[in-house]
C-alpha positions as CSV (number, residue, x, y, z in Angstrom):
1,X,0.5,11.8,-30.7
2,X,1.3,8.2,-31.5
3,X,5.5,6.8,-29.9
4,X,4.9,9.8,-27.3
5,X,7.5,9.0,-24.4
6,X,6.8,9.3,-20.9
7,X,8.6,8.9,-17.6
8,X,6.9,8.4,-14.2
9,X,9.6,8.7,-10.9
10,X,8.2,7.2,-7.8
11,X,11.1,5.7,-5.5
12,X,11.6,4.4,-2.0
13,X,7.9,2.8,-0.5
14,X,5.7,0.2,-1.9
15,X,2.5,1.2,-1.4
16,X,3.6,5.0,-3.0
17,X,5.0,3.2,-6.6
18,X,1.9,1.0,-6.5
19,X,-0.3,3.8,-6.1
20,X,1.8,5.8,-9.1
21,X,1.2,2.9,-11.6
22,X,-2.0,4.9,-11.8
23,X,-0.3,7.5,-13.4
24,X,0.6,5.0,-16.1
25,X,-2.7,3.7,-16.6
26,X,-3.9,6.9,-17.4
27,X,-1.4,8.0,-19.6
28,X,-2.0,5.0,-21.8
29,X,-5.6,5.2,-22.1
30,X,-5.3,9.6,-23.0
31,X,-2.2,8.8,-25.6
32,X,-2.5,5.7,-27.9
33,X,0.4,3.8,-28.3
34,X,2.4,5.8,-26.0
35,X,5.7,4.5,-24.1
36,X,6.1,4.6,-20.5
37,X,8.4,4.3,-18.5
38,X,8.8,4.2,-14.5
39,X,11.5,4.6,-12.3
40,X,11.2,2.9,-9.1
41,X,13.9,1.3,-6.5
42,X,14.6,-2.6,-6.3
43,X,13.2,-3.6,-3.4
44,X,9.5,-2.2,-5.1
45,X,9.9,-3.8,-8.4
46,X,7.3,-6.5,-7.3
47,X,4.0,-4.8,-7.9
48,X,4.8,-3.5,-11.5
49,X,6.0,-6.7,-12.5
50,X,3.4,-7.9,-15.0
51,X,2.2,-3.9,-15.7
52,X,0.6,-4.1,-19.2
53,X,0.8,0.3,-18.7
54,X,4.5,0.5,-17.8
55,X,6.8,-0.5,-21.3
56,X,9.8,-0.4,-19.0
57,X,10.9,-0.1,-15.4
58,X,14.4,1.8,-14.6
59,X,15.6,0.3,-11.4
60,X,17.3,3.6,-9.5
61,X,20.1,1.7,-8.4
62,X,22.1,1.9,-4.4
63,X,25.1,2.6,-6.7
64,X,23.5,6.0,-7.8
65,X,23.4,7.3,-4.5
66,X,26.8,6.0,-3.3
67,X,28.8,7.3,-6.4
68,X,28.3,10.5,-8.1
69,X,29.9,9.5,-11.3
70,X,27.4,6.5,-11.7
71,X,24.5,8.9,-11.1
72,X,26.0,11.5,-13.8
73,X,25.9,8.1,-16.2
74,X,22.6,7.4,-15.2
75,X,20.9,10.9,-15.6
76,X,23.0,10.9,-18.8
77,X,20.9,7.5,-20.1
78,X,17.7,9.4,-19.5
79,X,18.8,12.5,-21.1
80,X,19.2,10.1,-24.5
81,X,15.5,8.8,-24.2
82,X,14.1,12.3,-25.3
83,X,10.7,12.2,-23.5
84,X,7.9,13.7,-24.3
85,X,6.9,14.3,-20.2
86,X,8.0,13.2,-17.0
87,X,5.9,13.2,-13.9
88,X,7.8,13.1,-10.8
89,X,5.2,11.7,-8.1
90,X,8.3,11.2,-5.8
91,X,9.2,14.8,-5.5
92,X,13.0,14.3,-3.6
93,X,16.4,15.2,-4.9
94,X,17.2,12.5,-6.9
95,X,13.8,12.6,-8.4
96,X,14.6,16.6,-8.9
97,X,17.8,15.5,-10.9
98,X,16.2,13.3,-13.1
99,X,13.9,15.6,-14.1
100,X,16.2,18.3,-15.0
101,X,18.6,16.4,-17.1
102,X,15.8,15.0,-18.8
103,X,15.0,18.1,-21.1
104,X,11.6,16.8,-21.6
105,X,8.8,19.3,-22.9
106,X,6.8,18.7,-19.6
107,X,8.4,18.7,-16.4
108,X,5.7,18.1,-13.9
109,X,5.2,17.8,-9.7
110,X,4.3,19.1,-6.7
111,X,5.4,22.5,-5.8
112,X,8.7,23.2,-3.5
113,X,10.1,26.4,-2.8
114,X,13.6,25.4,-3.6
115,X,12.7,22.8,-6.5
116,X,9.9,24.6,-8.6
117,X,12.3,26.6,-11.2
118,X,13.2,22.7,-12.3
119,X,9.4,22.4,-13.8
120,X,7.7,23.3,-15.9
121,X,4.6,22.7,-14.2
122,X,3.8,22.5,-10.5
123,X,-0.1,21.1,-9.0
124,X,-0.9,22.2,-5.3
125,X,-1.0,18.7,-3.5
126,X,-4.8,18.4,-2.1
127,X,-4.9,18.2,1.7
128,X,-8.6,17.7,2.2
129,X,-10.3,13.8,1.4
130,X,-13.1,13.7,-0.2
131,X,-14.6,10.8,1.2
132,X,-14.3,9.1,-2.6
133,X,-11.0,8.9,-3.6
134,X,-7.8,8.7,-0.9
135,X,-6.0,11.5,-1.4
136,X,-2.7,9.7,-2.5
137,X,-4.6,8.7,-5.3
138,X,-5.9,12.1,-6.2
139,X,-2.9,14.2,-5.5
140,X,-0.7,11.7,-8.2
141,X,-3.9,12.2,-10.6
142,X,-3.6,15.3,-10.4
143,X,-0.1,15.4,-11.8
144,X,-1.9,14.6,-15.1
145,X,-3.5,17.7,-15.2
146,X,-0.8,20.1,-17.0
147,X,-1.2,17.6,-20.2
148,X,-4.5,15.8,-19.9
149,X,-6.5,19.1,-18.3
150,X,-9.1,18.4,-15.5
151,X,-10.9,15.5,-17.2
152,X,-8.7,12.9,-16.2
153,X,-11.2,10.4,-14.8
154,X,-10.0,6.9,-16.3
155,X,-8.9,4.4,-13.6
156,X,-8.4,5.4,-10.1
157,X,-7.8,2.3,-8.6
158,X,-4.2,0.5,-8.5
159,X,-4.0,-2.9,-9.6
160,X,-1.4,-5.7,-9.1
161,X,-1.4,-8.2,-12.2
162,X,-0.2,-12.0,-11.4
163,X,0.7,-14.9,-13.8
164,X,-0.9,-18.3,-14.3
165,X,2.0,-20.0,-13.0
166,X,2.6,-17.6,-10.3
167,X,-1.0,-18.1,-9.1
168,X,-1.0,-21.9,-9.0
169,X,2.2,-22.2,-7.7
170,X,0.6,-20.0,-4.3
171,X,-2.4,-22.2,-4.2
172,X,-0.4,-25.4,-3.6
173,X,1.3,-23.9,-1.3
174,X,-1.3,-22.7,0.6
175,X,-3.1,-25.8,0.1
176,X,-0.8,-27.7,2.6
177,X,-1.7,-25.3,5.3
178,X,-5.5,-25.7,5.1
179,X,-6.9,-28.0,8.0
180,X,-9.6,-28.9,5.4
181,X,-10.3,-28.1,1.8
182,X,-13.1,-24.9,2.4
183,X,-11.1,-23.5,5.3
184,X,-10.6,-19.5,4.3
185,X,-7.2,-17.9,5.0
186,X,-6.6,-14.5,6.4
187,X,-4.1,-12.4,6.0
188,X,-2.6,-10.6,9.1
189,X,-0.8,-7.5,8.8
190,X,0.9,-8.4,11.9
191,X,3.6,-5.2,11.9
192,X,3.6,-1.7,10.7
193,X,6.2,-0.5,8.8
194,X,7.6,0.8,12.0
195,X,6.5,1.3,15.4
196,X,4.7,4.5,14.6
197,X,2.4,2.1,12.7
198,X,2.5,-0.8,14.8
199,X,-0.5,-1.3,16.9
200,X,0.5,-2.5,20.3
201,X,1.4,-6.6,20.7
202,X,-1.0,-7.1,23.4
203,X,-3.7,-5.1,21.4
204,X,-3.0,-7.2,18.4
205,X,-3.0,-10.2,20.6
206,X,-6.7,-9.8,21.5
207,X,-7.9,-8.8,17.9
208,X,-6.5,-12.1,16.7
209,X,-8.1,-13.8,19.3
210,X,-11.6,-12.4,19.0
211,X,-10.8,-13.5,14.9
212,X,-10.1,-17.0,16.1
213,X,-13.6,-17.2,18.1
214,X,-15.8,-16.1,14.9
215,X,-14.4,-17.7,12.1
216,X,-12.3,-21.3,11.5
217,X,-10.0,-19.8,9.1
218,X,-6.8,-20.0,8.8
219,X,-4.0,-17.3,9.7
220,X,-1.3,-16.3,8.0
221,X,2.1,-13.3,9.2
222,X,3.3,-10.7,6.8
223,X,6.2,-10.9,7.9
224,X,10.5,-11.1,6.9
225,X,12.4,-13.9,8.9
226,X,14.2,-10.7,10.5
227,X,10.9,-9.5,12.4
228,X,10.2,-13.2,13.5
229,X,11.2,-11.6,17.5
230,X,8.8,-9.0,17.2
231,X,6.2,-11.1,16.0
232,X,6.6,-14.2,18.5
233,X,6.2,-11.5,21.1
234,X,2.4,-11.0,19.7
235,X,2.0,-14.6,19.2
236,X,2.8,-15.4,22.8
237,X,0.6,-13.1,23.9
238,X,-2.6,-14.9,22.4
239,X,-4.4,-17.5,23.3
240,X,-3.8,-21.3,22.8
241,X,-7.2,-21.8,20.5
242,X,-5.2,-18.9,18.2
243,X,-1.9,-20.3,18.3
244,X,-3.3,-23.6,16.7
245,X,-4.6,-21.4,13.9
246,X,-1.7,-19.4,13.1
247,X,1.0,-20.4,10.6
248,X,3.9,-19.0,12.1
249,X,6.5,-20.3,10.7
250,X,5.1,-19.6,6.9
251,X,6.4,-16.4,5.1
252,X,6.7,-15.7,1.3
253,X,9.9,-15.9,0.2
254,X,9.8,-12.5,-2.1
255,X,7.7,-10.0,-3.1
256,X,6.1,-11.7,-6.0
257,X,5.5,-15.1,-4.1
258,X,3.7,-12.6,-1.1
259,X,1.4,-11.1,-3.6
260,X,0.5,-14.6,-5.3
261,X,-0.5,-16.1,-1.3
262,X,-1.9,-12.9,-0.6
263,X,-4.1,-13.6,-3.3
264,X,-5.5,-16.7,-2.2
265,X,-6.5,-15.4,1.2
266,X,-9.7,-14.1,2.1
267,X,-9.1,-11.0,3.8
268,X,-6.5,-8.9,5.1
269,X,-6.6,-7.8,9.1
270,X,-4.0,-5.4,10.6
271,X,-2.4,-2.3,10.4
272,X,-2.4,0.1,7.6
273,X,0.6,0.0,5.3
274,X,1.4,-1.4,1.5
275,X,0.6,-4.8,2.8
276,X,-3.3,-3.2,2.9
277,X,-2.8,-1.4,-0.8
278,X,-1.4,-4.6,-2.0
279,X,-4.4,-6.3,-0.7
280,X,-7.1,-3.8,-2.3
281,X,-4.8,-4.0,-5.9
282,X,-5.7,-7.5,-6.1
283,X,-9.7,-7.1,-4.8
284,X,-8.8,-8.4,-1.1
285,X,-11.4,-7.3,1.3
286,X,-9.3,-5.4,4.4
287,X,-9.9,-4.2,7.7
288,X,-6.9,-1.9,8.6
289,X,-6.1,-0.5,11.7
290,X,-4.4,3.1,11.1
291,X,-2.1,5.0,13.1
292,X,-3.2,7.6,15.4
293,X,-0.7,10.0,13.2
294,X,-1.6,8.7,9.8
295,X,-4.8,10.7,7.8
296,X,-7.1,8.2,7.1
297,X,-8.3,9.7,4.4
298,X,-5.0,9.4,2.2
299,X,-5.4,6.1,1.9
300,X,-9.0,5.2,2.8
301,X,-11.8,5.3,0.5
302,X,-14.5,6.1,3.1
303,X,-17.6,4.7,1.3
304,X,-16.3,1.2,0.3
305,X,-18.1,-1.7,1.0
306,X,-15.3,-3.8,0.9
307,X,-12.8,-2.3,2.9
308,X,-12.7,-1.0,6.5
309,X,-9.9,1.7,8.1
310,X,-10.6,2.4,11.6
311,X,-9.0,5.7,13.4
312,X,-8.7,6.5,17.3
313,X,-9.9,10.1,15.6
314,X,-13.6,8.2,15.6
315,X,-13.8,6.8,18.5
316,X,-12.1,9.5,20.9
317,X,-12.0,12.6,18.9
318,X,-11.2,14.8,22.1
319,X,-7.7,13.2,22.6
320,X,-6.5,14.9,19.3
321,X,-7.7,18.5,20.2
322,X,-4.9,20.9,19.4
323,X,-2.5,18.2,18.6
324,X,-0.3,18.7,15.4
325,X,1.3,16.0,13.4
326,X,4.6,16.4,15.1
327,X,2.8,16.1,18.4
328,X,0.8,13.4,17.7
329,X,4.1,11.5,16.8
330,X,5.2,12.3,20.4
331,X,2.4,11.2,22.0
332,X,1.8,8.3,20.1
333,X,2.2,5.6,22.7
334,X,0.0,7.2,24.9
335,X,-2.5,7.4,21.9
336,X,-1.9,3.9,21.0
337,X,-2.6,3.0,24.7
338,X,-6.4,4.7,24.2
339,X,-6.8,2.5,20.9
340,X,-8.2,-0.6,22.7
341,X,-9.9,-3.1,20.7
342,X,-13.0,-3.0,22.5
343,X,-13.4,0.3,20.6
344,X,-13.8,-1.7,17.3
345,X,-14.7,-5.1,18.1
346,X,-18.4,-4.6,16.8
347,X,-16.9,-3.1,13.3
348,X,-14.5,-6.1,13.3
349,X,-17.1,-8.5,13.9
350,X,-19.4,-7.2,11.2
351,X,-16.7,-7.5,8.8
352,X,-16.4,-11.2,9.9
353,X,-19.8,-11.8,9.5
354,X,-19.6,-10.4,5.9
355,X,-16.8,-12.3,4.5
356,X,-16.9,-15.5,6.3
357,X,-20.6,-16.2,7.3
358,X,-19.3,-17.9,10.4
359,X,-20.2,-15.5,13.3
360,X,-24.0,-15.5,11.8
361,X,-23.9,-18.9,11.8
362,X,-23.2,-19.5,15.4
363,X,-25.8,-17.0,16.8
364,X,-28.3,-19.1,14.4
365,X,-27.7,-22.4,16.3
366,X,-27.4,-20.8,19.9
């Protein structure tokens, strides 16, 4: 089984290809001195920099969707590679394309009416969490299943690897924003990845505040010089004591440079998105605030220690009686609206106390 070929297709979002390196992970510990491959768009390539489970990364190009003759090339280079397997996580037409000119022996994904005569295998996506593993982690596990069986339970964890250099080259830089040498940094996930995962400005406004008042650390945006409106709005909205601790005008220049200062900080605060998988790939604690229309449970472990998601569902249950996803989508400012922070500002706190030890300290001395 030694030189067996695989190729693992997982395009468009962050947090998904991160998630799918998984795949890889497990595929190298079943098959000894197996190849992998992973196809993955540009803007992603960050996180599987460094990968010592992917052998090589095929960047799906703009060009392949903007001309079909560069695509025919391109599903004509994979067609020469004679793998063994692919597993297509990503499960869209290009992803559908690649794995029929591919001829491999295994042709594996999740089932689709018009798509499942292009596999050779097909796994029922699971719908229910199980409280251990998020279900986005399962569901790509179980794509294993058609050539590992049932057993698959290596690593179910993502992880983002970082160089030497890389690393020390984010610590001087972060350095310089330290009002003294112990201060801890935190990491705000400041915006969703769009505003039907962007809790409210004047919401976030008062959960960086109430930050502020329990810890001395320091604060830093995820943000892209492009969102800097957006997220002056929020930091107008706070008060001056936060201002004075927020770095506004830092941001990582790339993807690779975010993950190295990301993993300096202490902790990650905001909403849910690839920022908060990013964070948990490189042992970051997180408290995440998720959607109203997102499932918690996708991307939540529900009995970690070490990181916190927080749902409207728990607090007011009654408001999504009845409501399906596309309803939920429609009503989601009026959801957002019920999502104040005084809802979780006793599970933020605790998390405070936990990693920073500054909270306790202040009842001690009152």
């Amino acid at each position: 089984m030694d030189e067996m070929k695989f190729l693992v297709i997982q395009q468009k979002m962050i947090g998904d290809v991160l998630a799918s390196t998984i795949i890889c992970e497990n595929l190298k510990s079943a098959y000894s001195g197996s190849i992998v491959h992973f196809v993955a768009n540009k803007n992603t390539l960050g996180v599987l920099e460094n990968n010592p489970y992917i052998d090589k990364v095929i960047v799906f190009e703009e060009k392949y969707r903007s001309s079909k003759s560069e695509f025919f090339k391109f599903l004509k280079s994979i067609q020469k590679e004679n793998y063994h397997a692919v597993i297509d996580a990503y499960g869209k037409i290009e992803s559908n394309l690649i794995s029929l000119f591919s001829k491999a022996e295994f042709k594996i994904s999740h089932p689709k009416w018009y798509t499942k005569w292009i596999y050779t295998n097909t796994v029922e996506e699971n719908l229910n969490p199980n409280g251990q593993i998020p279900l986005a982690i399962q569901n790509r596990l179980q794509l294993l299943n058609p050539i590992l069986g049932e057993t698959n339970g290596f690593s179910t964890y993502p992880k983002i690897y970082l160089s030497e250099r890389e690393i020390k080259k984010a610590q001087t830089e972060v350095g310089k924003l330290k009002t003294n040498k112990g201060q801890k940094l935190i990491m705000i996930g400041i915006l969703g990845s769009s505003p039907l995962k962007t809790y409210p400005a004047e919401y976030m406004a008062k959960v960086l505040d109430v930050i502020c008042s329990s810890t001395d650390a320091k604060l830093l945006f995820n943000y892209i010089p492009n969102q800097k409106r957006e997220v002056l709005a929020i930091y107008e909205k706070c008060k001056k004591e936060t201002k004075e601790r927020i770095a506004i005008d830092f941001y990582a220049k790339s993807l690779r440079s975010f993950l190295a200062i990301l993993a300096q900080c202490d902790a990650l605060i905001g909403n849910e998105g690839g920022a908060v998988n990013m964070a948990k790939a490189l042992d970051i604690s997180t408290f995440c605030v998720f959607s109203p229309f997102i499932l918690r449970g996708a991307w939540h472990n529900e009995n970690s220690q070490e990181h916190v998601g927080i749902h409207l569902k728990d607090y007011k249950p009654e408001l999504f009686s009845d409501l399906n996803k596309k309803e939920i989508k429609r009503k989601i400012d009026e959801l957002y609206a019920s999502f104040e922070p005084n809802l979780f500002r006793e599970s933020l706190s605790n998390f405070l106390a936990k990693n920073f030890n500054f909270q306790k300290e202040v009842s001690q001395r009152k």
